[in-house]
C-alpha positions as CSV (number, residue, x, y, z in Angstrom):
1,X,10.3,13.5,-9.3
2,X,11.4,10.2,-8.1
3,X,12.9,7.5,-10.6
4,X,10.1,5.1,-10.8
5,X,8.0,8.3,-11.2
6,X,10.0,8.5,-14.6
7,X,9.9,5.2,-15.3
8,X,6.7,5.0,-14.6
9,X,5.8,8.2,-17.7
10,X,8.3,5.9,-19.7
11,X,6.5,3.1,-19.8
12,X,3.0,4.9,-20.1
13,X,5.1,6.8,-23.4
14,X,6.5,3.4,-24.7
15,X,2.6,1.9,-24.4
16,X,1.2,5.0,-25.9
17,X,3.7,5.2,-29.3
18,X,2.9,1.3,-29.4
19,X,-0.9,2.0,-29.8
20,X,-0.5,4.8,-32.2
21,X,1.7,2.4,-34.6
22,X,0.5,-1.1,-33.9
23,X,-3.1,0.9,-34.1
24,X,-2.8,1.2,-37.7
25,X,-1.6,-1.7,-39.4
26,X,-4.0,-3.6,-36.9
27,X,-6.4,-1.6,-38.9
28,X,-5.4,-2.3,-42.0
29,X,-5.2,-5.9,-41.3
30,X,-9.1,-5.4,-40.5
31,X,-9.5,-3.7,-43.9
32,X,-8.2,-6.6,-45.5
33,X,-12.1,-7.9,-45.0
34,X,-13.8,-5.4,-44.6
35,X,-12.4,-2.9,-47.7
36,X,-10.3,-5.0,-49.6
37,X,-12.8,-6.5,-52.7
38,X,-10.3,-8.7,-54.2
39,X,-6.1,-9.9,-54.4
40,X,-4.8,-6.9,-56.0
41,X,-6.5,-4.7,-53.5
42,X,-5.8,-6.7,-50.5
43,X,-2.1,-7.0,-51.6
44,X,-2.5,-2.7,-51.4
45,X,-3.1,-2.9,-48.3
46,X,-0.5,-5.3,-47.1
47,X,2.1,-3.4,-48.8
48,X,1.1,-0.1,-47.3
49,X,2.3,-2.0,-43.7
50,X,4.6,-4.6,-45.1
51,X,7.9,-2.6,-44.4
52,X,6.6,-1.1,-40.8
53,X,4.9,-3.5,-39.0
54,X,7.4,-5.6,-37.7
55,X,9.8,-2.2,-36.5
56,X,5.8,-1.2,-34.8
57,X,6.1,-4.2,-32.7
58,X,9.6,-3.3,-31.3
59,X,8.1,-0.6,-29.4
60,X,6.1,-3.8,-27.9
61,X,9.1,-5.8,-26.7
62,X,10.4,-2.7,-25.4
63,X,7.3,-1.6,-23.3
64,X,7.4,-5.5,-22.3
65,X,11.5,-5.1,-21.2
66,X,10.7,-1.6,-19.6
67,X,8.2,-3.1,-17.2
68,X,9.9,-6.3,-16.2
69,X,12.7,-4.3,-15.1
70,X,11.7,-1.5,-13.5
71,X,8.3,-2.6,-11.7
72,X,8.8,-6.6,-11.9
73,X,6.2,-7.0,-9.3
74,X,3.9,-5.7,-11.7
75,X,4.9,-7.7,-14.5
76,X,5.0,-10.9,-12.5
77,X,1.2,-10.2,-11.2
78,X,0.0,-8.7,-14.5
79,X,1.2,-11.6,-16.9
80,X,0.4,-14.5,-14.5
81,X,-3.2,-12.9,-13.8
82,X,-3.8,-12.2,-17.1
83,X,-2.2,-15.3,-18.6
84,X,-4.4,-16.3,-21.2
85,X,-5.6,-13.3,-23.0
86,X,-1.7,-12.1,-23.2
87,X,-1.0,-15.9,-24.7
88,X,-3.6,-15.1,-26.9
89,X,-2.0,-12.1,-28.4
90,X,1.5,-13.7,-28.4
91,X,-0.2,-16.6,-30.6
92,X,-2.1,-13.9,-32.7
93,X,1.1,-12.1,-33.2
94,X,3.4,-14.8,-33.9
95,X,0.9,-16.3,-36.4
96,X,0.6,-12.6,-38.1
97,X,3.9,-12.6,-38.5
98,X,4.1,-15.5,-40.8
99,X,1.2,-14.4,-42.5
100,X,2.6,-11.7,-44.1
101,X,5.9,-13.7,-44.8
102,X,4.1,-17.3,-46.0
103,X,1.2,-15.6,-47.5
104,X,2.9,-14.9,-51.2
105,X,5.1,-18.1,-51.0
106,X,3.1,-20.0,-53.1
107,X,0.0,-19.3,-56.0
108,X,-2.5,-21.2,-55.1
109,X,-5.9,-19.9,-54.3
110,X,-6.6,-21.3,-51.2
111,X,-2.7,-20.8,-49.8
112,X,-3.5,-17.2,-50.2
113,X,-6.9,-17.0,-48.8
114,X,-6.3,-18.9,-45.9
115,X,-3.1,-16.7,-44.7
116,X,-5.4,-13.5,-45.5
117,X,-8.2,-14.9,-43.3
118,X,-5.3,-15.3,-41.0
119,X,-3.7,-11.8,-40.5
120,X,-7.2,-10.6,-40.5
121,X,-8.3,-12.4,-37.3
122,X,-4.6,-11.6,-35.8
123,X,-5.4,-8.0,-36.2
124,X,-8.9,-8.2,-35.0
125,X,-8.3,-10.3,-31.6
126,X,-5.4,-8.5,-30.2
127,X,-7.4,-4.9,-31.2
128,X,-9.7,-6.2,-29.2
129,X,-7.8,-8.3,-26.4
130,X,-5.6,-5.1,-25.7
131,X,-8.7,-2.6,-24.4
132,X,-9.9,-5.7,-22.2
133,X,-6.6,-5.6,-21.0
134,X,-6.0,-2.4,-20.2
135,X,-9.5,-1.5,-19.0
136,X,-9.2,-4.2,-16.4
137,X,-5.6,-2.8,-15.2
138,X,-7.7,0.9,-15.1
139,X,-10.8,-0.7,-13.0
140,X,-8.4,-3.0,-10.7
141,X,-8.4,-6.8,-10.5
142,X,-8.7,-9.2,-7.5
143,X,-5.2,-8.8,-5.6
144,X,-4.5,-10.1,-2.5
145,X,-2.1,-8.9,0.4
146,X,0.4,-10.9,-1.6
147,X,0.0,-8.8,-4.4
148,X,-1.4,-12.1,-6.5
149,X,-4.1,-12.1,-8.7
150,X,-6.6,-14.3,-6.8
151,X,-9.5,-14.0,-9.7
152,X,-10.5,-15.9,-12.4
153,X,-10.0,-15.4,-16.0
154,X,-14.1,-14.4,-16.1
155,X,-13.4,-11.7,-13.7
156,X,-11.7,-10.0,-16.8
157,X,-14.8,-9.9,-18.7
158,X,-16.5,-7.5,-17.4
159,X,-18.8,-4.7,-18.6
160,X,-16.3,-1.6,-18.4
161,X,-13.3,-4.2,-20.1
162,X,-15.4,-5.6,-22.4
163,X,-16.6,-1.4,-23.4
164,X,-12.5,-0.8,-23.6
165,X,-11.8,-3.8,-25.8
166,X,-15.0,-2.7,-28.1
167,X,-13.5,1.0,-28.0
168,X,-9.7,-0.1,-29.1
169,X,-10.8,-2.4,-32.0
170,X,-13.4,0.4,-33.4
171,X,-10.2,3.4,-32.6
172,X,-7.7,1.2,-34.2
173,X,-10.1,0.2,-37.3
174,X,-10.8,4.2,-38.0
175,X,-7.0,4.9,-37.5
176,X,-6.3,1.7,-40.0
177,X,-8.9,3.4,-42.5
178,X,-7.7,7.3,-42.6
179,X,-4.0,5.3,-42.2
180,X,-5.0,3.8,-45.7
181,X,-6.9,6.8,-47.5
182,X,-3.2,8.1,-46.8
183,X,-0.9,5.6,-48.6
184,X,-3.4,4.5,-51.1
185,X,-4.4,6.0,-54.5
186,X,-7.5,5.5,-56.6
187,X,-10.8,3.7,-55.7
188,X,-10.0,2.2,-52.6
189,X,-8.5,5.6,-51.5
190,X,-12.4,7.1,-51.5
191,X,-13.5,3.7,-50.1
192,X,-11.5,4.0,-47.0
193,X,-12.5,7.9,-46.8
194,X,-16.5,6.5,-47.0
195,X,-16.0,4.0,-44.9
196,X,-13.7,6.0,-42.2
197,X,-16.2,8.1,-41.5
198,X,-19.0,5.1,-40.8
199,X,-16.4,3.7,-38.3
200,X,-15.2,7.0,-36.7
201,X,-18.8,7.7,-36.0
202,X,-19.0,4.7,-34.1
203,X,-15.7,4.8,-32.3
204,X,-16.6,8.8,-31.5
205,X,-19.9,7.3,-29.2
206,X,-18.1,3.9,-27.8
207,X,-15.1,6.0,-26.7
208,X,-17.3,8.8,-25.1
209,X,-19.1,6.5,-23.0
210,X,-15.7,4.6,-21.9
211,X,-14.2,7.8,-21.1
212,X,-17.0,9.4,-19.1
213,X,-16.8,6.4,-17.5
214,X,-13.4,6.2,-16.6
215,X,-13.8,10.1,-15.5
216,X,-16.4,9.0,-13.3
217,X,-15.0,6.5,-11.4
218,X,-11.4,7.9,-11.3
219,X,-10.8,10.8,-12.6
220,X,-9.4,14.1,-12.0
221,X,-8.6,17.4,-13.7
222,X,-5.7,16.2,-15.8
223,X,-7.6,13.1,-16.6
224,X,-10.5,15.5,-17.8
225,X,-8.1,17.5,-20.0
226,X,-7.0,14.5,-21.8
227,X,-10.6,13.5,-22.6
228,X,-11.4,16.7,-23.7
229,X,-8.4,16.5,-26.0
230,X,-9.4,12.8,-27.1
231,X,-12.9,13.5,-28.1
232,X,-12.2,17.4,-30.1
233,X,-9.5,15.4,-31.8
234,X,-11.7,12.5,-33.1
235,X,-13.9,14.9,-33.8
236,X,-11.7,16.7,-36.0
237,X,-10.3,13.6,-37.2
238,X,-13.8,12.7,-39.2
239,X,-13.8,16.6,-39.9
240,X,-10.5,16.3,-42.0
241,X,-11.1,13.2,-43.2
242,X,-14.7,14.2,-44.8
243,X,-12.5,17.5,-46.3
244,X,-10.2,15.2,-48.0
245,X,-7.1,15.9,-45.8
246,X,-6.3,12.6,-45.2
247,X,-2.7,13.6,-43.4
248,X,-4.5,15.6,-41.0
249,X,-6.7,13.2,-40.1
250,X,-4.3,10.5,-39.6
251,X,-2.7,13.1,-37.1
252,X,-5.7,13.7,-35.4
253,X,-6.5,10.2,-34.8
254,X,-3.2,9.5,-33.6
255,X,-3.8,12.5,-31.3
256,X,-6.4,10.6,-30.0
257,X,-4.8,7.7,-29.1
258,X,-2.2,9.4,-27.4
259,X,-5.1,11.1,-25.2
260,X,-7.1,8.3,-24.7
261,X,-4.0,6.5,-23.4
262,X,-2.6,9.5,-21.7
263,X,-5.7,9.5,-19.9
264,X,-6.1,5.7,-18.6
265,X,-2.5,6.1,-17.0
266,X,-3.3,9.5,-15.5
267,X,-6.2,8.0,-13.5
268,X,-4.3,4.9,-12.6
269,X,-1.1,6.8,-10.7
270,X,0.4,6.3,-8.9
271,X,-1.2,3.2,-8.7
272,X,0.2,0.7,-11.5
273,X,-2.5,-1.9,-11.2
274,X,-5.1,-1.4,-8.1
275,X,-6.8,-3.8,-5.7
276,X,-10.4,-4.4,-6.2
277,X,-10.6,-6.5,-2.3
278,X,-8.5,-3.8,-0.6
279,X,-6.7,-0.4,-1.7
280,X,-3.6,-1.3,0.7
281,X,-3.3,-4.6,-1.4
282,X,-2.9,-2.4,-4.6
283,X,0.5,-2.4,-6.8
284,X,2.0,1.0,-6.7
285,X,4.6,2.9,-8.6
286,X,6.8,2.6,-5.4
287,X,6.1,-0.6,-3.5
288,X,6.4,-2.3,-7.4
289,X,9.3,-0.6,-9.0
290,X,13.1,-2.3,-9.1
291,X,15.8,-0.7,-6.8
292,X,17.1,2.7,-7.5
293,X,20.7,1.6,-8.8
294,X,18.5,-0.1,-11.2
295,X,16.4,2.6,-12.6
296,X,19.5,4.6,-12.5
297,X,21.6,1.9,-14.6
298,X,17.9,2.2,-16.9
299,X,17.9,5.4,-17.3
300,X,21.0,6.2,-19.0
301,X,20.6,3.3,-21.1
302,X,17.2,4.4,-22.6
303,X,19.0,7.7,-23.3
304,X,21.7,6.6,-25.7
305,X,19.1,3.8,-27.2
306,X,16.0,5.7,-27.3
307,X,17.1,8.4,-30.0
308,X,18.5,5.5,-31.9
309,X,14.9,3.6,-32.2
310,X,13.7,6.6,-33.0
311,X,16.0,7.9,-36.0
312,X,15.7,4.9,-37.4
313,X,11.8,4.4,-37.6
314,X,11.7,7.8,-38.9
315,X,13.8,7.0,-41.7
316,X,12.0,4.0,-42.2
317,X,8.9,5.9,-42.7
318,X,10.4,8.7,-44.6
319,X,11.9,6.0,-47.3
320,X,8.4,4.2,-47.5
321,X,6.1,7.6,-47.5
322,X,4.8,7.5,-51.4
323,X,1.1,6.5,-51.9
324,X,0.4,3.3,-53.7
325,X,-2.3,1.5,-55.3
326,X,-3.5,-1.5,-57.8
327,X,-1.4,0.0,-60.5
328,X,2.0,-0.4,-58.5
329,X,1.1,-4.2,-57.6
330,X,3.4,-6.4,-60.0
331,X,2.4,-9.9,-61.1
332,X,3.5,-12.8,-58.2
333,X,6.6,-14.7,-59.1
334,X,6.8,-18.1,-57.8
């Protein structure tokens, strides 16, 4: 296997642990709407994500990093064709950010509500944004010979991306919701379990249709695997969470993230973003990856780093594992 080969499963792995962790506390910003029924419980919920979410995001920066420096030509075309909707996640991000730090800076009413409001539709867009994104990198885009994205932003609104974003946002509410029936004690513990199952009954038909889709048009036998995988372990996901087994569950739905996204890369390789005008004008693993000194010098540097990032999430989430609900919330001091 060639170097950008393995840059290339990298980068589909760093994607993949992105969506399985920024998934969740996406969800839970969602449940801060729809679940949450007033301050205490909405503060719940924050608090379940409030030491993760920020260390979720690095994984993020460093799929970002990965792909400007081993395929730049893919980065270059990818984040000046799709310009705005990555702005708009950057924006949605950035303002999330401060939510969760502004939000408890001051008592009054409003102050609160309106950061709340806040991290709710930051969670929601980019849920969304991200399943247009990558369903329009699955289908292929308007490239030229230059390798430019010659299309408008409307191009990226199509039927299948519009089915991806709708599938993301639904798979990272569920994963949000058994995520919560997790970490969460009391009442709003057998609220999320109710109300997982309602969205995971959803998600399971949005995210069948996608995938048969994507099978369809691109497929092959791996691809198939991985949807088989996707769909038994959603299935099983709403099985364990209607038993009560809310750990389970959030592993299955995890599970299914990881297929769903193992399954969108396998049918793109060795293509990294194909040509809609002309297969020759398509961005592949070779014709877009960085020089082979470069992957080299890469390489060794994600294995000293790599174990590092991962030690220390794990500890993070080992420290912060206890349930917690209404009971554990202290009063605000201002």
């Amino acid at each position: 296997m060639e170097l950008h080969d393995v840059w290339f499963v990298l980068i589909a792995v760093l994607w993949t642990g992105y969506f399985f962790l920024e998934g969740f506390d996406f969800g839970v910003g969602i449940l801060t709407r729809l679940l949450a029924r007033d301050r205490a419980e909405k503060r719940v919920l924050i608090n379940t994500i409030g030491p993760v979410w920020d260390g979720n995001e690095v994984w993020l920066l460093t799929a970002g990093g990965a792909t400007f420096a081993a395929f730049p030509e893919w980065y270059a075309t990818l984040f000046s064709g799709f310009y705005l909707p990555l702005l708009a996640i950057l924006i949605c991000l950035i303002v999330r950010g401060v939510a969760f730090e502004y939000r408890a800076k001051r008592p009054e009413e409003n102050w609160q509500r309106n950061w709340e409001t806040a991290i709710f539709w930051t969670s929601l867009l980019p849920a969304f944004l991200w399943g247009v994104a990558f369903g329009n990198i699955v289908r292929g885009v308007k490239l030229d010979a230059d390798f430019e994205y010659v299309g408008t932003v409307w191009d990226l609104l199509n039927p299948y991306a519009l089915l991806g974003g709708l599938v993301t946002l639904t798979l990272f509410t569920f994963h949000g919701t058994v995520f919560t029936a997790l970490k969460t004690v009391g009442e709003i513990r057998e609220r999320a379990r109710k109300l997982a199952l309602k969205v995971g009954l959803v998600t399971a038909v949005l995210a069948l249709v996608f995938l048969l889709w994507t099978q369809i048009e691109s497929g092959d036998g791996a691809s198939l695997v991985a949807l088989g995988v996707a769909v038994a372990s959603l299935v099983a996901a709403l099985g364990a969470n209607h038993a009560g087994r809310e750990g389970w569950s959030f592993t299955l739905s995890g599970v299914t993230i990881v297929a769903a996204v193992a399954m969108l890369f396998l049918t793109l390789f060795p293509n990294v973003m194909p040509s809609t005008l002309d297969p020759e004008w398509s961005l592949t693993v070779t014709n877009a990856s960085s020089s082979p000194y470069t992957l080299k010098i890469m390489t060794w540097l994600a294995v000293v780093a790599t174990p590092l990032v991962l030690l220390y999430q794990g500890w993070t989430y080992w420290v912060f594992r206890k349930r917690i609900g209404t009971q554990h919330i202290a009063d605000p001091v201002h």
